[in-house]
N, C-alpha and C positions, 0 to 999 in steps of 0.2 A: 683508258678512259672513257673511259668517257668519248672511243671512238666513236659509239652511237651518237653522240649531244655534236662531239666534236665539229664531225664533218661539215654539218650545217648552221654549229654555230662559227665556225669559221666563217662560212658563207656570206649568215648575215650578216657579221661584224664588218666584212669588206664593203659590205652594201651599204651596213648603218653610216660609214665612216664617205662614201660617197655623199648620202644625201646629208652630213654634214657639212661635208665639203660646201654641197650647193647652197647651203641656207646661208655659210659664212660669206660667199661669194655674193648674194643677194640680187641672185640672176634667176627670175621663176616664169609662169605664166600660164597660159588655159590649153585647155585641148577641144578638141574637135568632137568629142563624144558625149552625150547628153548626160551621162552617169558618172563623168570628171571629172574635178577642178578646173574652175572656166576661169580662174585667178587664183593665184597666191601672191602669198604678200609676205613681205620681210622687214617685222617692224624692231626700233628701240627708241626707246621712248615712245614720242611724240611724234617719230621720222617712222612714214612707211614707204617703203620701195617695194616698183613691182612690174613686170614687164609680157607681153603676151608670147606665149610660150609659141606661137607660129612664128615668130622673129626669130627665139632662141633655135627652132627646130629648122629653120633654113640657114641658119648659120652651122649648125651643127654637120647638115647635108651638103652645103656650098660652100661654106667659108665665106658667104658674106656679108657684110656687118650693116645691116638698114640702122632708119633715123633712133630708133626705140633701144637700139643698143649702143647706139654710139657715144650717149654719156656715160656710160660706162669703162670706157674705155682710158680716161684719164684715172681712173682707178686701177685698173690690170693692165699691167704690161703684156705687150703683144706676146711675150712666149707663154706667159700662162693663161692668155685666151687661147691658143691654139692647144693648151695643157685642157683648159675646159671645153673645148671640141672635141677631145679625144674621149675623157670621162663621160661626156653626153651620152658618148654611141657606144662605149665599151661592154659589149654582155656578159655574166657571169653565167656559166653553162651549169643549170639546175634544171631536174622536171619539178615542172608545178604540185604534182601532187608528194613528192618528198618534201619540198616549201611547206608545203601545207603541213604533212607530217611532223614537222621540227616545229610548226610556229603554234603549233596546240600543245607543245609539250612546254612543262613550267620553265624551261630555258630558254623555249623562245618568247613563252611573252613575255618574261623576264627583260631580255631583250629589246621587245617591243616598246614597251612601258615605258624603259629608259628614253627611249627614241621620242615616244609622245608626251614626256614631259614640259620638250621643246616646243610643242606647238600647242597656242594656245587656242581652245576650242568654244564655238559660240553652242554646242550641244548642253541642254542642261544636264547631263551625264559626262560630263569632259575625261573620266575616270576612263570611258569606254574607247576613246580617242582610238589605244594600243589595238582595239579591234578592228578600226577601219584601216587604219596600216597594215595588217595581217592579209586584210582583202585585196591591197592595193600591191603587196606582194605576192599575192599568189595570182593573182590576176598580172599582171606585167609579165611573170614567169611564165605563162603560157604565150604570152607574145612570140610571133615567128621569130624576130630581132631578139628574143630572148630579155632576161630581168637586165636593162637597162635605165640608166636612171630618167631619162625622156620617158620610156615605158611605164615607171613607176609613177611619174607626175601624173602623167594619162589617165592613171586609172584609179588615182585615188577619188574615191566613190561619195567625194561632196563638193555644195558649188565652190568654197573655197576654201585654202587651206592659210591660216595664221601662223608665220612662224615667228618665235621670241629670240631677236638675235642674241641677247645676252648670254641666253640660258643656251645656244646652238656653241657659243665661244666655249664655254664654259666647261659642255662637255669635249668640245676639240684641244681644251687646255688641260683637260682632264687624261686623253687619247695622247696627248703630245708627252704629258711629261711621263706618263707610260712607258711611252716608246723612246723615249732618253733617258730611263733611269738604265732599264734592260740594256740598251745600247752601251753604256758608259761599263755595268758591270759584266755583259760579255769582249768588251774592250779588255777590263780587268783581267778576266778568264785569262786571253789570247795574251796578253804581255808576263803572265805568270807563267803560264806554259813556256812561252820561247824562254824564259827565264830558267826554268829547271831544265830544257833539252841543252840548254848553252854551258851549263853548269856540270851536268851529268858528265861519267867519264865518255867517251866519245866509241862508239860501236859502231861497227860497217855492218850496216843491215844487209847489203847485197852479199854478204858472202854467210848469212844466215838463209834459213827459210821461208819462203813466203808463206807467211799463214792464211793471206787471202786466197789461195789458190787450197782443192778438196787433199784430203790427209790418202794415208794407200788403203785405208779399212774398205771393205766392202761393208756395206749395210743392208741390213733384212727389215723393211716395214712391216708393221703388226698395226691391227686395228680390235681394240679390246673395248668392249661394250659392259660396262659396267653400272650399279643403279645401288646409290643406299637411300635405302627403304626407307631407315628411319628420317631420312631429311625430304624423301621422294626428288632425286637429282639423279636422273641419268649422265651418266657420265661416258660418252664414245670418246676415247683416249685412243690416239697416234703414239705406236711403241717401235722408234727405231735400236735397232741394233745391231751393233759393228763384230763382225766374226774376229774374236778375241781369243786368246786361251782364258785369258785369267778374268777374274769379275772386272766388271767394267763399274767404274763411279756415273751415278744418272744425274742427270741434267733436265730440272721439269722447266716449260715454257709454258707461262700463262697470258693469254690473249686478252687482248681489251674488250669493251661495250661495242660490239658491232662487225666484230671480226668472230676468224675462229680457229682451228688448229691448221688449215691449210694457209694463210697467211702469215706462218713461221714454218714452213716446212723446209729451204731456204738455207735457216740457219741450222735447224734440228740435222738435216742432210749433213750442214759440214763440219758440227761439232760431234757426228756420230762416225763423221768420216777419219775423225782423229784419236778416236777408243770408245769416246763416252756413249751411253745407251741412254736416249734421250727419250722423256714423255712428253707429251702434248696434250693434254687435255682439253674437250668442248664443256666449256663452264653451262650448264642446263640453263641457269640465270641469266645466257645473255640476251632473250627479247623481253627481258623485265624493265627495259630501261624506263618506262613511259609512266611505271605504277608503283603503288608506295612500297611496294614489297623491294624494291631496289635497294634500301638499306642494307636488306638481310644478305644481300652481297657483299658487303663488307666481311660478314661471317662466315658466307658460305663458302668462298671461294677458296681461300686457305683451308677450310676442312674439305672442301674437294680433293688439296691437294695431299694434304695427311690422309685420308680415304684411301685415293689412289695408289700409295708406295704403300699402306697398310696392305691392300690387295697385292699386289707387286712381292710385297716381300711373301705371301704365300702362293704363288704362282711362283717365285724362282725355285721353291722348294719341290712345289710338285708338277709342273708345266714342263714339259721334254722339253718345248723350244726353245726354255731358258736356260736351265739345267744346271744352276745354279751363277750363270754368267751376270748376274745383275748385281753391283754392292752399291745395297741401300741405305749403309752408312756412312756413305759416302754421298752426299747431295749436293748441289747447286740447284739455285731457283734461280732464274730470269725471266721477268713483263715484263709487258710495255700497257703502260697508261692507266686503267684499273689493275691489269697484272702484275703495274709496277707496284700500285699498292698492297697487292699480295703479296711478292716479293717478299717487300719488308716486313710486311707482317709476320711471315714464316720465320723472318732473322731473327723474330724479336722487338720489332718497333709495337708498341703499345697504341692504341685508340685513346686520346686523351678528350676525355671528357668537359673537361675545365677548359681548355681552348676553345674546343666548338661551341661551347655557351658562348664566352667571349667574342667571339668571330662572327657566330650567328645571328647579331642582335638585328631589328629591321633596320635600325639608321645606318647598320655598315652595312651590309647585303643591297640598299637600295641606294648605295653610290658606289657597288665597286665595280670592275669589268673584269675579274678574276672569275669567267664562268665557271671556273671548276671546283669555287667555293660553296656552288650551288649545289652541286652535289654531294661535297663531304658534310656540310648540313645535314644532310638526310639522316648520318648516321646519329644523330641528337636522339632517333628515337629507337635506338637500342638501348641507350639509356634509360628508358623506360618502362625497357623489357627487364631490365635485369639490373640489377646494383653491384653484384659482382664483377670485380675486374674479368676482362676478359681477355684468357692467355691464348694467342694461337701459334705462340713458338713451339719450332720443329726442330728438335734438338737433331736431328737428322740432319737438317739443312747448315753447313759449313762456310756458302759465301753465297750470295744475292744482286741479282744486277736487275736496275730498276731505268725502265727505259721509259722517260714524259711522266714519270707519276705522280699522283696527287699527294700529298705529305704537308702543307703547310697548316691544317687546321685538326685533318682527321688527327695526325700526329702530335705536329709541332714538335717544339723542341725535346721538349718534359718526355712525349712518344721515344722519340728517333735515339734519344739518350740509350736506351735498352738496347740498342744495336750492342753486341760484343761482335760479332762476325765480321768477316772483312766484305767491303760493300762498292761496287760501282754505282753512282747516278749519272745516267746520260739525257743529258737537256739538249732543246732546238733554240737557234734563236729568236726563230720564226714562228715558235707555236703560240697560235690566240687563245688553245684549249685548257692548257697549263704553263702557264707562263713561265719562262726560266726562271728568272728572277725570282722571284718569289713561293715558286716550288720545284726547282733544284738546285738553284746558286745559291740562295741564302740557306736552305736547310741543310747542304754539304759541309757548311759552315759549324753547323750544330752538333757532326756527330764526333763524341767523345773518342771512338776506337781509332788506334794505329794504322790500320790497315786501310784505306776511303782511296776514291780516285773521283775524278768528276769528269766527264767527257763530255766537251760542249761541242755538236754541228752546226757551225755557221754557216746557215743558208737555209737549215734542214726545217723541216712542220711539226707538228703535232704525226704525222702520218708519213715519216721519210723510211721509217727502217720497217711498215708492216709492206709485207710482201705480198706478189701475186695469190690470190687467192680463185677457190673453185668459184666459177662465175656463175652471178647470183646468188652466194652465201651471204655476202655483206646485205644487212638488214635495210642502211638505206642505200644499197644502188653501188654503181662504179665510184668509187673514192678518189680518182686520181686526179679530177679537176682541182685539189686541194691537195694533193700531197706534195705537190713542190715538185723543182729541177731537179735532176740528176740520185732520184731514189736510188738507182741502184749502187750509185758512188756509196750512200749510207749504210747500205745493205753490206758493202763489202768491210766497210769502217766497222760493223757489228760482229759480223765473222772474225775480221782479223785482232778486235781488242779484246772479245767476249771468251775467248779461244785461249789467252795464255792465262786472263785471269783465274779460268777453271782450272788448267792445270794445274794453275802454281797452288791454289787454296784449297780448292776439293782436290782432284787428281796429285796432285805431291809432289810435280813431277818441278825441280829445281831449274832446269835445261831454258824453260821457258820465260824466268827474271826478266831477263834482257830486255823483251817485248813489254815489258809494262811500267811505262814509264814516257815521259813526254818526248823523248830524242826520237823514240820509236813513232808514238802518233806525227811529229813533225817529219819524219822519214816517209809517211803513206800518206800526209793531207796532199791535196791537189784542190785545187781553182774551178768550180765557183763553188763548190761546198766540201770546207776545210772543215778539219776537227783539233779541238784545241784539249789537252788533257792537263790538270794540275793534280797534287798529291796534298796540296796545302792553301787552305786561303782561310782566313780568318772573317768575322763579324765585322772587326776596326776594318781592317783590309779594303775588305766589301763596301763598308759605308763611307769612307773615305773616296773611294774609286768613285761610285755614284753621286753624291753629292754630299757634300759637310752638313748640308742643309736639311738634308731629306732625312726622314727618319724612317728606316730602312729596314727597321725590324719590327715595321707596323704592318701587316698582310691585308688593309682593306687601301685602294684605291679613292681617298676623300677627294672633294672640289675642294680646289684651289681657289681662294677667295680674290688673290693678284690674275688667276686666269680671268675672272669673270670683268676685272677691271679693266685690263687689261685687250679693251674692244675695237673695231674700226678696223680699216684694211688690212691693218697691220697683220691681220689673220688670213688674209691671203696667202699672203709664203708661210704661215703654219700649215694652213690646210693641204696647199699643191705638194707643201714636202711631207708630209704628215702620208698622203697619198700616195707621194710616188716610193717612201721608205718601203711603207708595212702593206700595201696592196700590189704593187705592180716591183 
């Protein structure tokens, strides 16, 4: 993905979702610096509230509650005041100039804008609101205490700030039912799963293999430097290979926005530990993230990956080191995140044009919180390059496993249908980058083929299964303050499920059935990041689980016209639960 957006639109979503928090609380006040907000105010209607942030900020340090906050208090119960003492001081560990880097790019002010629609501004340019947000973020981030929300009041850089509680509800009603729609259909996921391993005939994994654990192959790393001219795309490709007699079936891994081949070496290690002779390719595209040309990623990357095995297959012919040990008609492709979109793409999923119109119009784009929609937009203007359908199926490629990818617009249904291939999608339930729900749960739904699995990690990010990488490859920085608990639990989930489906689909090998299927993932989930796997779930299914009400097979995120009504305290236990679900 959208690794590159990811990282830090995670960031600020936890951030945006604090200072919603505070606005519905309608607990604000001044700071001590001449370039600050010396008041904020929290108005509806004709009612404005508002209190000096030196009260808020010694309450925050002591726990003591003076005369200016103590009406307050017949509003908040004493556990979610001391919930809102904790979010005061809580920092989110960024450097300021990465902040800065994401909040210039069109997904952060995207971002932003959403955030300043809520406050309403006495500047005759009120449009520019999203600008002095920008400032007041990147400035708090440099704060010793780190981007904290006291830090963030501090530094917003006017005398004061207006906030519009209705429109503050509206988007937390927005945020809420979000995060209960997801909730309720990875509910679904997990009670489908124990349903098929309950059903299944019943196998004692202990007296099988562990597949989590490396295969007896030795492996030979190769680093092949590679460059077509005609696209000007260097391509430095990671070629493991396992001392085999006979050809081995390859296995390409394609990295996300912001990562690169050493951030799957990991997995390429242990499925090359098991025969298969893996590639790894450095997609040349990935610091494009920032510039229009990012589109052309959509294109290029799958023809890096047809590039690559075209090469490959004339190097096994004439390369001593290979020596004919490579079979390259034999493939499996597996990404994560834009990888995952090349994945499918190599399977056969089609770029459907008529959705992204649809999807892309300004009135759905400027209510959704699907950041990932922002980016499959992009591809609108390939369309414009070319009228011709455009195929980048690899008829080489036999099965595809698509880890957080984007699929609900660039694809859609009409796209995903062209799948013939047998296909894994593995979803988080955690991820803010690409949201389950509505780009892997519901699209798993859509595809026509036999052969589909869905592997959901409960607990897992947007960033659970990318692995350790050479330090300082990652474009913005250490990624780990956002990849979540217990990555390596994921890491080994990837190995161990990623591993029998190649056999069984690319590699032939029969032996390996057993493990793919939901008795097996409930055999290796462990506590606190379980994996839930189905073979079957439907559209009804799906919308049924999530709500009768919801309509479920609409991909933009609209306001709730009942959230906005829906005002008053009462959004206190939305907000503090809203926060302690999806932030902490």
């Amino acid at each position: 993905m959208i690794s590159l957006f990811g990282n830090w639109a995670s960031t600020l979503v936890k951030i945006l979702l604090l200072l919603v928090l505070s606005i519905v609380l309608p607990i604000f006040g001044m700071s001590h610096s001449v370039l600050a907000a010396e008041q904020v105010y929290g108005s509806y209607s004709a009612i404005k509230l508002a209190i000096p942030i030196a009260s808020l900020e010694n309450y925050a340090q002591t726990g003591v509650i003076d005369d200016k906050l103590t009406i307050y208090q017949q509003y908040l119960p004493a556990k979610q005041f001391q919930e809102l003492r904790r979010i005061l001081l809580t920092p989110v560990k960024v450097n300021p100039v990465v902040v800065s880097q994401f909040l210039y790019t069109p997904q952060g002010e995207f971002l932003l804008q959403r955030l300043a629609t809520a406050i309403k501004s006495r500047s005759p340019q009120p449009q520019l609101e999203y600008q002095t947000l920008r400032s007041a973020f990147i400035s708090a981030a440099g704060e010793p205490g780190g981007l904290t929300l006291l830090n963030l009041l501090r530094k917003y850089p006017t005398s004061s700030i207006n906030i519009d509680l209705v429109h503050s509800m509206g988007i937390a009603g927005e945020l809420e039912q979000l995060i209960g729609e997801t909730s309720r259909a990875i509910a679904e996921v997990s009670r489908k799963s124990y349903l098929e391993a309950t059903t299944q005939e019943p196998v004692n994994f202990s007296q099988l293999p562990d597949l989590r654990q490396q295969g007896q192959f030795i492996v030979q790393q190769y680093t092949l430097n590679y460059s077509d001219l005609s696209r000007r795309r260097e391509l430095l490709t990671d070629l493991y290979v396992p001392h085999v007699e006979s050809p081995a079936p390859v296995i390409v891994i394609s990295h996300g926005l912001g990562t690169d081949s050493s951030n799957f070496r990991y997995l390429a290690n242990h499925l090359a530990s098991y025969g298969f002779a893996v590639v790894v390719p450095n997609h040349s595209g990935n610091d494009t993230a920032n510039s229009s040309t990012v589109a052309d990623e959509f294109i290029d990357r799958p023809l890096d990956v047809k590039y690559i095995l075209n090469e490959l297959e004339k190097a096994n012919k004439s390369d001593s080191r290979f020596g004919g040990l490579l079979n390259l008609q034999q493939v499996g492709v597996l990404g994560q995140s834009l990888g995952g979109y090349t994945a499918l793409a190599l399977a056969g999923a089609e770029i459907n044009f008529a959705q992204l119109r649809k999807d892309c119009q300004p009135e759905i784009l400027q209510d959704t919180w699907n950041i990932s929609l922002l980016l499959q937009c992009r591809a609108l203007s390939l369309n414009q390059q070319s009228v011709s359908p455009i195929n980048l199926r690899d008829e080489r490629v036999k099965a595809a496993i698509a880890i957080n990818p984007i699929t609900s617009s660039i694809f859609g249904k009409a796209g995903l249908s062209h799948i013939q291939t047998p296909v894994m999608l593995v979803g988080s339930s955690d991820d803010t980058v690409a949201p389950a729900l509505f780009e892997q749960i519901l699209p798993f739904s859509w595809f026509a083929n036999s052969s589909k699995y869905l592997v959901m990690l409960v607990g897992g990010t947007h960033f659970s299964t990318i692995g350790n990488g050479n330090r300082g490859n990652e474009l913005f920085g250490d990624i780990s303050p956002v990849i979540g608990d217990n990555p390596a639990v994921a890491r080994r989930y990837m190995n161990a499920l990623s591993l029998p489906f190649f056999q069984t689909y690319v590699a032939g090998t029969s032996q390996y059935s057993p493990y793919l299927n939901a008795a097996y993932a409930q055999a290796i989930s462990s506590q606190p990041l379980s994996v839930s796997f189905v073979q079957s779930l439907t559209t009804t299914e799906l919308a049924q689980a999530v709500d009768t009400e919801t309509r479920v097979a609409k991909l933009a995120f609209k306001k709730s016209p009942n959230s906005i009504v829906k005002f008053g305290f009462w959004m206190l236990d939305v907000g503090v639960t809203l926060l302690h679900v999806v932030i902490f």
